[in-house]
Each structure stands twice: as C-alpha cells, then as structure tokens.
gemmi code that builds the backbone of each chain (N, CA, C; Angstrom):
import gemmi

chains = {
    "A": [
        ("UNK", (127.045, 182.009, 41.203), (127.930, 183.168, 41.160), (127.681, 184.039, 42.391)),
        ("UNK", (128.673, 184.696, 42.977), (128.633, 185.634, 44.252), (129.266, 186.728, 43.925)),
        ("UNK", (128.081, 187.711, 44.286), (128.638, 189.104, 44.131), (129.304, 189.919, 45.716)),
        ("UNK", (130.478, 190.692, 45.177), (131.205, 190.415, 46.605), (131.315, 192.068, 46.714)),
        ("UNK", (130.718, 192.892, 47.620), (130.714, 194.047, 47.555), (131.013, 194.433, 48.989)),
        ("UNK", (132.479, 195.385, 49.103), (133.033, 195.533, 50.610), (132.725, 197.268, 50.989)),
        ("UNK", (133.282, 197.171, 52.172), (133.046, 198.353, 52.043), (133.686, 199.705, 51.478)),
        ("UNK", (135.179, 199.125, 50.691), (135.654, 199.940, 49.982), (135.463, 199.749, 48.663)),
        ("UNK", (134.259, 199.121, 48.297), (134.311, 199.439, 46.853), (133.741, 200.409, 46.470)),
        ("UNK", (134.530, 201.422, 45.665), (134.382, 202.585, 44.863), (132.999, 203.026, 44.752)),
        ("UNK", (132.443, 202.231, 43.879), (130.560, 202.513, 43.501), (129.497, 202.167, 44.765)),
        ("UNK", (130.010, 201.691, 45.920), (129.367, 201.853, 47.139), (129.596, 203.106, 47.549)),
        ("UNK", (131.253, 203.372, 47.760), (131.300, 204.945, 48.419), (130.796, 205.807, 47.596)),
        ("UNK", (130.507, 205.779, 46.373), (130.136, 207.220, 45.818), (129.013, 207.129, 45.930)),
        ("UNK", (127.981, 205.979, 46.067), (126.645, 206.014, 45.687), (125.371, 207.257, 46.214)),
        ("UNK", (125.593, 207.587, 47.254), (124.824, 208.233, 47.869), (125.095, 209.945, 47.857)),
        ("UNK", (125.775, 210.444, 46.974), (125.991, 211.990, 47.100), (126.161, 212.617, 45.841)),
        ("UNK", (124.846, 212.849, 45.165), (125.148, 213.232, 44.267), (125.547, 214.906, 43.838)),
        ("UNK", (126.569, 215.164, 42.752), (127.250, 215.845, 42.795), (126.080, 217.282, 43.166)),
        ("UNK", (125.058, 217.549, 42.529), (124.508, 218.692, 42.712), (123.438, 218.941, 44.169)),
        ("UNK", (124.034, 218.137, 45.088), (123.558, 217.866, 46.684), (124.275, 219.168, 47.488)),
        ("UNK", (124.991, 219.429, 47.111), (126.284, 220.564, 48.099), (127.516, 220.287, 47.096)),
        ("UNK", (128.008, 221.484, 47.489), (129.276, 221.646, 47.037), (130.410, 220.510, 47.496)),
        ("UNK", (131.320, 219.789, 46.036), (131.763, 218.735, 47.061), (132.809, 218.848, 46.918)),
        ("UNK", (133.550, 218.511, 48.046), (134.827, 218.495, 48.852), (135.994, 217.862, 47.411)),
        ("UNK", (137.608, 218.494, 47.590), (138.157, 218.217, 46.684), (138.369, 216.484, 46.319)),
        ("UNK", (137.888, 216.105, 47.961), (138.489, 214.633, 47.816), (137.297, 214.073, 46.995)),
        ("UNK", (135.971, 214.011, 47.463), (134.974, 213.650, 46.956), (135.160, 213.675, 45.357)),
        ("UNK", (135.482, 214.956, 45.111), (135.429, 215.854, 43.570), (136.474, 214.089, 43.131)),
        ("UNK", (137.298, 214.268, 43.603), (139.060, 213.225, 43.104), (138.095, 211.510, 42.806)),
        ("UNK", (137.307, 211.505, 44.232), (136.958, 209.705, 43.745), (135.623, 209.490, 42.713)),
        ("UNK", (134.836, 210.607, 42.832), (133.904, 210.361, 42.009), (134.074, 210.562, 39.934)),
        ("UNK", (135.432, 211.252, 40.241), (135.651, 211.844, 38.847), (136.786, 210.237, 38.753)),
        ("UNK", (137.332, 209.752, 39.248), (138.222, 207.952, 39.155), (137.110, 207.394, 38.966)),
        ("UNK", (135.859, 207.198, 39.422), (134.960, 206.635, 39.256), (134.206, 206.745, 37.753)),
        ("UNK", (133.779, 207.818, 37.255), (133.562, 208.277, 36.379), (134.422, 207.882, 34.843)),
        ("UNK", (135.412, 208.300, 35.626), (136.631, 207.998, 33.958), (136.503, 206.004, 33.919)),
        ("UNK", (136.745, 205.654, 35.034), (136.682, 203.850, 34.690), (135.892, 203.392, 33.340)),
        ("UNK", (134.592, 204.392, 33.227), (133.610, 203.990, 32.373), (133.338, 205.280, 30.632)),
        ("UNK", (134.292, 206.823, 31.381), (134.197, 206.917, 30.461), (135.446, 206.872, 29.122)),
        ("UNK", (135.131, 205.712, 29.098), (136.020, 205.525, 27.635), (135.710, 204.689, 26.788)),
        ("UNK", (135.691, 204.632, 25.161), (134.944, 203.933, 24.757), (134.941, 202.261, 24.368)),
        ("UNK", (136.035, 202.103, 24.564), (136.289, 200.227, 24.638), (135.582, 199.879, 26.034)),
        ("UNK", (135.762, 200.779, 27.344), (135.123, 200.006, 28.177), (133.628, 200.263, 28.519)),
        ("UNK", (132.960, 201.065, 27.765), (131.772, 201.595, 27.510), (131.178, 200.136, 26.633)),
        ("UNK", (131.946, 199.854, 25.028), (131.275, 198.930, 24.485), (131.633, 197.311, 25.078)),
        ("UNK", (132.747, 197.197, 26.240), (132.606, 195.727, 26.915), (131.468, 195.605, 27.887)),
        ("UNK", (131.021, 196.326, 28.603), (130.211, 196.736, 29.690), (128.904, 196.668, 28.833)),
        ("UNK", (128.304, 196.868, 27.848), (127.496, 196.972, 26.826), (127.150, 195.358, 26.122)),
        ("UNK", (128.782, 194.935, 25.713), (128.569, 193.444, 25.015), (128.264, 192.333, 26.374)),
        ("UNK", (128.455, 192.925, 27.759), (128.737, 191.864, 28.397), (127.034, 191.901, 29.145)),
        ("UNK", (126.763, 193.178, 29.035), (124.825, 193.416, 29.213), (123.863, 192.610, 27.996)),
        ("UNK", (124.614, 192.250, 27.136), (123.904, 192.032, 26.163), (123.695, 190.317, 25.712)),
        ("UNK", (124.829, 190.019, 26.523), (124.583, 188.120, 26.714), (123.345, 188.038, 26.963)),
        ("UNK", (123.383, 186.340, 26.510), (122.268, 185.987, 27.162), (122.318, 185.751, 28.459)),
        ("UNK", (123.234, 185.415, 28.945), (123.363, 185.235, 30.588), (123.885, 185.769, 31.490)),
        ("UNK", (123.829, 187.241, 30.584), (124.319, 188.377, 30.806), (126.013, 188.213, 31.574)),
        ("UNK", (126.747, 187.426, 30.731), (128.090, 187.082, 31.389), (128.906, 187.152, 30.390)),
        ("UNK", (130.620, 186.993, 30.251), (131.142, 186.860, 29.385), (132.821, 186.716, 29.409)),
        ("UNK", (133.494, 185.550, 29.057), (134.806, 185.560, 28.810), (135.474, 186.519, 28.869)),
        ("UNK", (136.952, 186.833, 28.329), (137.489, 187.406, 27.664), (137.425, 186.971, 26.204)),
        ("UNK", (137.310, 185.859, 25.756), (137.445, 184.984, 24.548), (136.203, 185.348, 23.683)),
        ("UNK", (135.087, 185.681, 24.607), (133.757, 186.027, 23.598), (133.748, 187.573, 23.165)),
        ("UNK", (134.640, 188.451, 24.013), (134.576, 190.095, 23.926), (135.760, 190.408, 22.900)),
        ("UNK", (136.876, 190.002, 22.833), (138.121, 190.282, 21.502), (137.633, 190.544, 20.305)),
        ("UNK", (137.009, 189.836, 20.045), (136.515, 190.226, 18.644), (135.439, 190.879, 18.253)),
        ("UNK", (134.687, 191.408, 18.802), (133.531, 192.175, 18.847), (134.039, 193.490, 19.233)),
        ("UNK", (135.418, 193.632, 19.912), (135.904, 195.150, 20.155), (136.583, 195.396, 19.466)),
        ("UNK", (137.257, 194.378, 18.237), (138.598, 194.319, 17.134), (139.805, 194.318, 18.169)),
        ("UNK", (140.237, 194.037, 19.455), (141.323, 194.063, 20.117), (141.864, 192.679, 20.614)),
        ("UNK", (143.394, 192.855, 20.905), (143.876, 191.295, 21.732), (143.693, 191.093, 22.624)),
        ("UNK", (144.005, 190.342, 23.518), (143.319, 189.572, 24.924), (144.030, 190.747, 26.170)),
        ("UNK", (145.465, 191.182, 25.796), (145.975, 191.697, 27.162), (145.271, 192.880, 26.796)),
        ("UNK", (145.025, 193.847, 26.080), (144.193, 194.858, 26.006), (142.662, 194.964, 26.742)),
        ("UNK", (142.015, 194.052, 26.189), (140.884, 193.745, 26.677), (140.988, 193.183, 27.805)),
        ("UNK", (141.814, 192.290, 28.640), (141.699, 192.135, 29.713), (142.456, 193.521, 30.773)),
        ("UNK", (143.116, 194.480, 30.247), (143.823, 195.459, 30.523), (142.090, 196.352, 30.950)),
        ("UNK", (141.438, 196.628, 30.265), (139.967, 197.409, 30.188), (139.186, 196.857, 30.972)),
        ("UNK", (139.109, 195.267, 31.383), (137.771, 194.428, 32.184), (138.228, 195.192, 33.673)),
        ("UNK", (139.793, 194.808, 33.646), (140.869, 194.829, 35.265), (140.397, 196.541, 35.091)),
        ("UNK", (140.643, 197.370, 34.719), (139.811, 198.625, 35.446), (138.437, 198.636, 36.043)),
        ("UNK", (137.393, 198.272, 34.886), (136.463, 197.831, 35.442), (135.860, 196.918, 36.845)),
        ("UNK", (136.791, 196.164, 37.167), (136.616, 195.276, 37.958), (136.756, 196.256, 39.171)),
        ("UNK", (138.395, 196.686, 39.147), (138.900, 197.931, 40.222), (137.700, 198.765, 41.348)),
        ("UNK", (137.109, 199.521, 39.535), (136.540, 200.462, 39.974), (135.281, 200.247, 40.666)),
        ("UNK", (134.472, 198.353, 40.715), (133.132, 198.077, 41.010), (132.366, 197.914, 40.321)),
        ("UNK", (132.469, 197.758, 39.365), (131.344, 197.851, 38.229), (131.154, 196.181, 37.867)),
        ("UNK", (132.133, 195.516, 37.273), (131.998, 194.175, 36.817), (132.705, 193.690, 38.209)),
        ("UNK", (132.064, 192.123, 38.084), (132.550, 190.982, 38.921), (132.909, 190.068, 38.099)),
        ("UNK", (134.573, 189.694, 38.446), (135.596, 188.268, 37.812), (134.917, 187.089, 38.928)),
        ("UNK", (134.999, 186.214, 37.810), (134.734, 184.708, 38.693), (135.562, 184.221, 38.079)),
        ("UNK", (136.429, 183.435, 38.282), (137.329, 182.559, 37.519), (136.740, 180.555, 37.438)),
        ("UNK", (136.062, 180.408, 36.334), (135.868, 179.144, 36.300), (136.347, 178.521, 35.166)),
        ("UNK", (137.277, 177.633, 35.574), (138.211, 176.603, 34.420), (139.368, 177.509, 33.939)),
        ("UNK", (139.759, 177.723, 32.615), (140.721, 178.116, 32.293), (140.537, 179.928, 31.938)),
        ("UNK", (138.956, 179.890, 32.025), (138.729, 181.496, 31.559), (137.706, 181.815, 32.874)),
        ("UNK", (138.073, 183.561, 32.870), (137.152, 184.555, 34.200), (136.441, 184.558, 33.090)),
        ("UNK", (134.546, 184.732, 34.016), (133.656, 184.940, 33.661), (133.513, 186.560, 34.233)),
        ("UNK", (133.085, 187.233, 33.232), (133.240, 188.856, 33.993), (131.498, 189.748, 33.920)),
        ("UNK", (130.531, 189.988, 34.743), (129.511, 190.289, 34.579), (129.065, 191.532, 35.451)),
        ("UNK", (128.276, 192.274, 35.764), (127.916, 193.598, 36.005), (127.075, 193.361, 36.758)),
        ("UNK", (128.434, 193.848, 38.170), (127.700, 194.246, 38.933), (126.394, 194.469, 39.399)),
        ("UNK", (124.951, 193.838, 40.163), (123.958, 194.741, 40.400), (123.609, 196.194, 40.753)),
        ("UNK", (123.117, 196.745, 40.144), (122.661, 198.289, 40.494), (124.267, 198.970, 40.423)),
        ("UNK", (125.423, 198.785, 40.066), (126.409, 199.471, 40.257), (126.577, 200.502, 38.699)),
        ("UNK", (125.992, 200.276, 37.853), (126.229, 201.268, 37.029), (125.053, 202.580, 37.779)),
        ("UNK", (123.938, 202.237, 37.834), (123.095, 203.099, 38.618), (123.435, 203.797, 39.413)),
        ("UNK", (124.268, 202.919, 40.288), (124.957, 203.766, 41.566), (126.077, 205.035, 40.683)),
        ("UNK", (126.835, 204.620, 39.405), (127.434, 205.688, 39.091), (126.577, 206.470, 38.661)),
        ("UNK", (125.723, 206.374, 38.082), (124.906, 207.037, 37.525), (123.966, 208.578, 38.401)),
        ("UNK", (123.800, 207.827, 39.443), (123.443, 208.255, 40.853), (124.170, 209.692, 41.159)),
        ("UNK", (125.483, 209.301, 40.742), (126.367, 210.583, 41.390), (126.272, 211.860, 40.735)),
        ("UNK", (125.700, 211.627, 39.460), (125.693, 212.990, 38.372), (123.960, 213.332, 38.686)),
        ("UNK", (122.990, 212.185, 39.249), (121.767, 212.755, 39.065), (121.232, 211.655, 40.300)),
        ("UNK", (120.174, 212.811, 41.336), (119.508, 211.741, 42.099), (118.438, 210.942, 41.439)),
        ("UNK", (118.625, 209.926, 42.398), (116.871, 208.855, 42.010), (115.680, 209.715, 42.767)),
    ],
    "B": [
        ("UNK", (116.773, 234.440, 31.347), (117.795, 233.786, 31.111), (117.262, 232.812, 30.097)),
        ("UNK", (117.898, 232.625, 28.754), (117.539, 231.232, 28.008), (117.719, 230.447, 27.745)),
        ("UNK", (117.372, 229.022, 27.833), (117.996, 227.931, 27.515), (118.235, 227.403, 26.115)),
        ("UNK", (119.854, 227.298, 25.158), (119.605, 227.052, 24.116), (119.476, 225.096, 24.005)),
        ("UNK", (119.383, 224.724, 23.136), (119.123, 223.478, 23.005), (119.098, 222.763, 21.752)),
        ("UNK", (120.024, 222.683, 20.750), (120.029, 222.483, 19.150), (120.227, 220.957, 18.927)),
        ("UNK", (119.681, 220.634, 17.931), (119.731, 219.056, 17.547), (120.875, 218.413, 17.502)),
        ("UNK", (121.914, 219.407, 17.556), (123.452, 218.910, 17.994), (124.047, 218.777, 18.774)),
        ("UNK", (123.286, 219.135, 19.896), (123.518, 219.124, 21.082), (123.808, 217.721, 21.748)),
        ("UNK", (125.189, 217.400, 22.223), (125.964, 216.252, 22.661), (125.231, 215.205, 23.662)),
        ("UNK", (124.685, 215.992, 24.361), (123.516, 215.063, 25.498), (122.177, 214.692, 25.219)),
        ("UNK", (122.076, 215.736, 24.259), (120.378, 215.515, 23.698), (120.532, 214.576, 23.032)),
        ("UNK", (121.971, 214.078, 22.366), (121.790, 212.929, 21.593), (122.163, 212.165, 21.725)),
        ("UNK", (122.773, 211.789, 22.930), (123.364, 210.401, 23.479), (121.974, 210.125, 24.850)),
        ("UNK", (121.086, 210.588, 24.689), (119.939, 210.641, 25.765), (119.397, 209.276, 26.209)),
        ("UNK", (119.401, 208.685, 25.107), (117.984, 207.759, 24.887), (118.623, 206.172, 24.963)),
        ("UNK", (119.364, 206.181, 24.729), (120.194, 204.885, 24.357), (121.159, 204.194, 25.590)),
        ("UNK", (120.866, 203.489, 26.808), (121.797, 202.535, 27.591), (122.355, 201.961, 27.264)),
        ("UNK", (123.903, 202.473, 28.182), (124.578, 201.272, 27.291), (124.101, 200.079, 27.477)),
        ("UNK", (123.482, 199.517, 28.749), (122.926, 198.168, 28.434), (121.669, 197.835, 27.797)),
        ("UNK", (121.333, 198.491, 27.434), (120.070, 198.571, 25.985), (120.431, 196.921, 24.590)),
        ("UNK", (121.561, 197.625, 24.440), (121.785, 197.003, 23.093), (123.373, 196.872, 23.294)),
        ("UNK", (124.074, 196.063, 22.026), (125.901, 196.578, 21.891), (125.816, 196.950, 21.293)),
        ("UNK", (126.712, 198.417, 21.930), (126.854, 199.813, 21.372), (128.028, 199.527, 19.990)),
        ("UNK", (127.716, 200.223, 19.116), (128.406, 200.518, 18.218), (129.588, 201.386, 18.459)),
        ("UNK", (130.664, 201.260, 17.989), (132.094, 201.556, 18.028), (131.518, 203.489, 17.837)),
        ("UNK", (130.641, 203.903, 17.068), (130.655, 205.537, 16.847), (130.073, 205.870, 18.376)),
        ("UNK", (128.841, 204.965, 18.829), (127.847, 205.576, 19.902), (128.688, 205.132, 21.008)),
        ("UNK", (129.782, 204.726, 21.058), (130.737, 204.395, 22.421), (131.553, 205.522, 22.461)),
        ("UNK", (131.966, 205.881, 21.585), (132.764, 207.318, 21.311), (131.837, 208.128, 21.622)),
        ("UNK", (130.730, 208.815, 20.709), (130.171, 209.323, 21.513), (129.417, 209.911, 22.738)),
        ("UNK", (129.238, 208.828, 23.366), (129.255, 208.518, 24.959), (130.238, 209.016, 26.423)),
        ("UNK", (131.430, 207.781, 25.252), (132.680, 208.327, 26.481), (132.862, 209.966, 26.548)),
        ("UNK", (132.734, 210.434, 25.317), (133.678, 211.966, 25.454), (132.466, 213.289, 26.424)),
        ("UNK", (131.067, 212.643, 25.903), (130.286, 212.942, 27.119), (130.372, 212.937, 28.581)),
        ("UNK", (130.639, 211.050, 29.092), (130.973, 211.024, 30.467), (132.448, 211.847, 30.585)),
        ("UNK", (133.593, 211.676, 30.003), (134.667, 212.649, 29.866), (134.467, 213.717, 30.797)),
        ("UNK", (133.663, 214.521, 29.493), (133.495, 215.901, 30.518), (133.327, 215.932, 31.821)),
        ("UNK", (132.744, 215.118, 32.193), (131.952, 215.003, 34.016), (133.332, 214.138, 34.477)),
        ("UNK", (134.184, 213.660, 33.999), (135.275, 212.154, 34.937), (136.026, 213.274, 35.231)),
        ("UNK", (136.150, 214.498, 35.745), (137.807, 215.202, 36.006), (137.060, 215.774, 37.057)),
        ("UNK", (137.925, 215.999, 37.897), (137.796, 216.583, 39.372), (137.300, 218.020, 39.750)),
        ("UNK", (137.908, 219.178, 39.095), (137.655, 220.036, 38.826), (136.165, 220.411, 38.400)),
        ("UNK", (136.282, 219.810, 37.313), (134.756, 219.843, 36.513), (133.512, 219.643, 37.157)),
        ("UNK", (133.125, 218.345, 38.074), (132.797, 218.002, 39.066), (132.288, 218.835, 40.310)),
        ("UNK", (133.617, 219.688, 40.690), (133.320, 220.400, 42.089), (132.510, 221.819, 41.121)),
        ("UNK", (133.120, 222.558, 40.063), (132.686, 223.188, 38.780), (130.607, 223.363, 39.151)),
        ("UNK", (130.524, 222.075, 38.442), (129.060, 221.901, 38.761), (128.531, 221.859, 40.009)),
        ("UNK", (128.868, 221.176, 40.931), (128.376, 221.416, 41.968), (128.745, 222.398, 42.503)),
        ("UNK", (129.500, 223.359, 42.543), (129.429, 224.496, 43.015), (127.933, 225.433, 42.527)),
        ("UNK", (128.099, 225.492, 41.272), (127.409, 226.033, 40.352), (125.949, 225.521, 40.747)),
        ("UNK", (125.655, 224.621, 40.968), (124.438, 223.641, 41.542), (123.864, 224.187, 43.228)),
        ("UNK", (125.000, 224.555, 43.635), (125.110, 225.191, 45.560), (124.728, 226.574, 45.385)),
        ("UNK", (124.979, 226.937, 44.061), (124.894, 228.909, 44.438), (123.007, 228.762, 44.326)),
        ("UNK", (122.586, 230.185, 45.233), (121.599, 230.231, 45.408), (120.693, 230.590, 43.995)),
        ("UNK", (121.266, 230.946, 43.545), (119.903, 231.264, 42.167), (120.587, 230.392, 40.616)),
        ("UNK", (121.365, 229.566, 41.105), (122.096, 228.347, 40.561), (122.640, 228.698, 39.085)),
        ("UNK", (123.602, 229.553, 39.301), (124.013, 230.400, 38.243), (125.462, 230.588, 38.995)),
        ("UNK", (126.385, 231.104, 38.241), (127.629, 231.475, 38.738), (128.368, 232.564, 37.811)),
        ("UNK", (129.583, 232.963, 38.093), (130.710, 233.518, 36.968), (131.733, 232.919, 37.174)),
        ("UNK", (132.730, 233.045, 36.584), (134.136, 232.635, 36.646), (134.561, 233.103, 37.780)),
        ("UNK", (134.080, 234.543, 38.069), (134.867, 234.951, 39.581), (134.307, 234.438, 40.510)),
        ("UNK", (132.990, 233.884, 40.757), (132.464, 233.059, 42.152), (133.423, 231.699, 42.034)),
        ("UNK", (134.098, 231.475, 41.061), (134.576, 229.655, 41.029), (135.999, 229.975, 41.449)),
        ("UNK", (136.296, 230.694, 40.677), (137.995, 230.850, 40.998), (138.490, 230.522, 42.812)),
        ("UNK", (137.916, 231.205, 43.553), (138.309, 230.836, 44.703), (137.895, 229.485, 45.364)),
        ("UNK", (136.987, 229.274, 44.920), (136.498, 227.844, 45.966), (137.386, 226.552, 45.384)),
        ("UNK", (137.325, 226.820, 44.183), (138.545, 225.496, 43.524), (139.832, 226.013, 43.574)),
        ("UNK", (140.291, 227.007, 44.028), (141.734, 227.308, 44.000), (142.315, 227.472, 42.850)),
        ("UNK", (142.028, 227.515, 41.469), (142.647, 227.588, 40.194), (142.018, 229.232, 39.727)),
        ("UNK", (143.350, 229.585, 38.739), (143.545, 230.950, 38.116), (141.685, 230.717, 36.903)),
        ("UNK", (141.776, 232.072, 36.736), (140.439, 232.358, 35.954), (140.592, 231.691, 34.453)),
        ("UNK", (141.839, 231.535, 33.962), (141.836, 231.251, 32.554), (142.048, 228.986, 32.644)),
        ("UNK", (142.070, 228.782, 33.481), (142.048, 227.427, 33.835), (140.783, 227.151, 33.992)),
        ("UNK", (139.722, 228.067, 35.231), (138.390, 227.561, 35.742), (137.794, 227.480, 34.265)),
        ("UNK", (137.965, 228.943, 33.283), (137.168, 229.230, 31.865), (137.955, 227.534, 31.061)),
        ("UNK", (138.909, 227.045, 31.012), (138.721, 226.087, 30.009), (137.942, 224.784, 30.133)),
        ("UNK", (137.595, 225.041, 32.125), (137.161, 223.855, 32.246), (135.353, 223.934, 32.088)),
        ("UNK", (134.868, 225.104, 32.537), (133.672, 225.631, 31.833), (133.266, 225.372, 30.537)),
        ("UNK", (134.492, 225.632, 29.131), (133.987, 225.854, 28.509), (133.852, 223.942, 27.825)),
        ("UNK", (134.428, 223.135, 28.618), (134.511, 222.176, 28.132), (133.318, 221.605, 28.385)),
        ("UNK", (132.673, 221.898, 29.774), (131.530, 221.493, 30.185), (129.564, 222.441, 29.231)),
        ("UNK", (130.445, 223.101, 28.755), (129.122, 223.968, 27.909), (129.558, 223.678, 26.934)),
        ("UNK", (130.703, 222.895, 25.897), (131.021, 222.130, 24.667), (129.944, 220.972, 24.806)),
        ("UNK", (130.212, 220.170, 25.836), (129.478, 218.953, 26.027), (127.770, 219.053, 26.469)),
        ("UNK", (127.229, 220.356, 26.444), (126.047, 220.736, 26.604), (125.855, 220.420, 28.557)),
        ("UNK", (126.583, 220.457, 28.986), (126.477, 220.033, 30.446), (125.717, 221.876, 31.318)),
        ("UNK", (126.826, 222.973, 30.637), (126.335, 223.877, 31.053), (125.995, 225.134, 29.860)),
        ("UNK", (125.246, 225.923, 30.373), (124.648, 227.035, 29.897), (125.327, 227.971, 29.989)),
        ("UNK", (126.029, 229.017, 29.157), (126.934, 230.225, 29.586), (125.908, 231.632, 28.550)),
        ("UNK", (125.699, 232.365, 29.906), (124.843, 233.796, 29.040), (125.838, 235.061, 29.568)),
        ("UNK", (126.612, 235.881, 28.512), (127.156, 236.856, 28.871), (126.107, 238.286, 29.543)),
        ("UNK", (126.479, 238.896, 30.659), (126.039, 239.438, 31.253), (126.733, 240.621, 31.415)),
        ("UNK", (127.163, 242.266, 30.507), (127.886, 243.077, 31.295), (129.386, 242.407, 30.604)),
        ("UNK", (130.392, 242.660, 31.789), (131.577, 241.888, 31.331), (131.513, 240.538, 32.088)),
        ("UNK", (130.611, 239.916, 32.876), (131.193, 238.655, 33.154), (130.337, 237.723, 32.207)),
        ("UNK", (130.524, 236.605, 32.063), (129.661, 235.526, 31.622), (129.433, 234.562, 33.036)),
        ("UNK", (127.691, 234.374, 32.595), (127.437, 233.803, 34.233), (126.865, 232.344, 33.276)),
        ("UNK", (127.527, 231.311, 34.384), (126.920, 229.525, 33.856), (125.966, 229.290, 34.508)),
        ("UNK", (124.974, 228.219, 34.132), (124.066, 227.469, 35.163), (123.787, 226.369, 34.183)),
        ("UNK", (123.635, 225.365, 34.927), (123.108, 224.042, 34.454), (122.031, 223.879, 33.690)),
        ("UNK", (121.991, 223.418, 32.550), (121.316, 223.061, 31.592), (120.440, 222.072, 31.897)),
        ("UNK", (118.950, 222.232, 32.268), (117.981, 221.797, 33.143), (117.954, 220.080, 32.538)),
        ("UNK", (118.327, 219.374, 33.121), (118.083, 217.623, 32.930), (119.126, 217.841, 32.170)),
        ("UNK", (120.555, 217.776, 31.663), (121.655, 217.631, 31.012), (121.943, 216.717, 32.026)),
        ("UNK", (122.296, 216.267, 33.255), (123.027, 215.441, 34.135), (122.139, 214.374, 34.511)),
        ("UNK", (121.188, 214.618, 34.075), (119.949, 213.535, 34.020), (120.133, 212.602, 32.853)),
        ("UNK", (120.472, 213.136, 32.067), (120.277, 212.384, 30.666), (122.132, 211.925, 30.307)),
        ("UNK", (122.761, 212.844, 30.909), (123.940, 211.851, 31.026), (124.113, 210.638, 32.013)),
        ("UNK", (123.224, 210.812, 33.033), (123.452, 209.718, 33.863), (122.621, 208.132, 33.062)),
        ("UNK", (121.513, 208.977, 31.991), (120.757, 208.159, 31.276), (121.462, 207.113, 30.481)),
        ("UNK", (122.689, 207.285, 30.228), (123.141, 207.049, 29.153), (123.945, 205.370, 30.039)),
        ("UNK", (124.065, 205.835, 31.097), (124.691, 204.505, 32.080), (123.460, 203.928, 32.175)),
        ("UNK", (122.269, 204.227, 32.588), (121.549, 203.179, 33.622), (119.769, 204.355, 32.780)),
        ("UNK", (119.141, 203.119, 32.772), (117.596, 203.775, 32.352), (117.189, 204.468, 33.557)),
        ("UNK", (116.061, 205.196, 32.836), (115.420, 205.345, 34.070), (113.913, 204.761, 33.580)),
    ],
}
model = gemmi.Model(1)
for chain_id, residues in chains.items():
    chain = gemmi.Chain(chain_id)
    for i, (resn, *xyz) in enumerate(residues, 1):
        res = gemmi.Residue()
        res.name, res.seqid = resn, gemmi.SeqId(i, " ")
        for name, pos in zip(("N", "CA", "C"), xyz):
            atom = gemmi.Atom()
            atom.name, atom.element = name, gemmi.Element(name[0])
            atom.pos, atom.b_iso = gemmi.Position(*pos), 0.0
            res.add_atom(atom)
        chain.add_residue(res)
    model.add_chain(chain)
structure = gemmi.Structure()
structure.add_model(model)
structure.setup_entities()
C-alpha cells in the first residue's frame, strides 16, 4: 500500500499552526475549520474509529455498512469526505477500495487546536 | 479569576477516549462530533485564537467585535457556543463579560482525535 501525500493536502497545510500560536488570518480561520468539520461528525468519527480498529487496520466499504446501520452510497458519501480532506487513503483492489488512515494525519488535525 | 469545571462538563468527558482507541459507540460519536463542532466554524476558531493572542489571555466581546468584523450579538452567540462546549471560560466583570480559555480544554479536545 502507498501513502500519497502532496503538497495540497489539507492536513499537511494545516499541520504546523496551531490555532492559539497568533491570531489567525480569516483564510487560515476558513481551512482549518473545513478541516475540522470533515471529522467532526458522528458517522465519520465512528468510520475513522471502525477502520482504526481492524486488524490490519484497513477496511472495505462492505465491512463498515453495517456496523454504522447505513447503505453503501451513504457510507461511501462519508469515506469520499474523508479521503478529500487527508485523513484516509483509497486503494482500489479488485472490485472493492480498501480505505485506511492516513499516518500521523489525525495528529496533524489534532495539532491545530493544541501544540505537540 | 476562576476556573469552573463540573462533571458535566463536555470536554472533561469526552477526554480520555481516542477515537482510535476502540469503535466508538453511536452515543460517544455524537458526543465527540458536537465537541469538535464547536471548534469546525471559522469564526469560532479566529474567536479563540484571538482570545489566545490577547496579552493577559482574556478578552470581551468588544476586543472581538472588530478583529472578526461581526456585530456584538453574533461574536456573543459564537462565544457562548464555545463556553456551552466547555472550550471557554466567561466571568462577568462590571458590564462586560470577559472570556479566556479554559486551561487544557483544546488539549483534551485535540485528545479525543489522536493520544497523547
């Protein structure tokens, strides 16, 4: 598996400024709060959670539906933000994406509300 | 100035628990998101870090009003959403009410993404 991190992904740019560093700029304020909402909600709080909790720390769409009580375009509607925002990485092998988390990228959000 | 801190308090009790810890239960995902919530909006965001920039790290409604550009009864709902969610501290002073950050509240929300 390859984790593919550019330089516009979201949880790279925010990583390094956390909010109580200086007063931050409206734009800053705009991507870190897009950043923020990706995760806070609670279906994609408990996929991000079921998909930490594999054993191979990976996971379908086919293994997450029923553990959230939802259908596939929903749940794949919630991964595709996730993915967006940096957090999970899609691999597509065979007929189903394997979708797994990011290294250090929840940290990195995490980062923005509090330094390391 | 005092810090209150009650067993109901929204951050004190989503503290301890990553989401990649365990899979979160459908209540502790709710409870979570509406936590990160507070912090995902733009406003709110620059809010704290403003509040984080002033020198004795305290503020009023009238130090915020200008730097975010929004009327006083807008900055107060977004305050009060952020001292709902235990994020900030509000002690009336005179006629203004002055905020400051609730010492490790943004610590322990960031806890809630990523251990420390």
């Amino acid at each position: 598996m390859t984790t593919v991190q550019t330089a516009t992904d979201p949880v790279a740019e925010a990583c390094c400024t956390p909010v109580t560093s200086e007063a931050l700029s409206a734009e800053d304020a705009q991507r870190f709060a897009q950043l923020l909402k990706a995760v806070a909600e609670p279906t994609r709080l408990r996929l991000v959670s079921l998909i930490a909790a594999q054993e191979n720390k990976e996971a379908c769409v086919c293994d997450l539906t029923e553990p959230v009580g939802l259908g596939q375009p929903t749940v794949s509607h919630h991964l595709k933000i996730l993915v967006d925002a940096g957090i999970l990485h899609r691999e597509k092998r065979g007929v189903w994406a394997y979708y797994s988390i990011i290294p250090g990228a929840l940290e990195r959000v995490a980062a923005v509300l509090s330094p390391r």
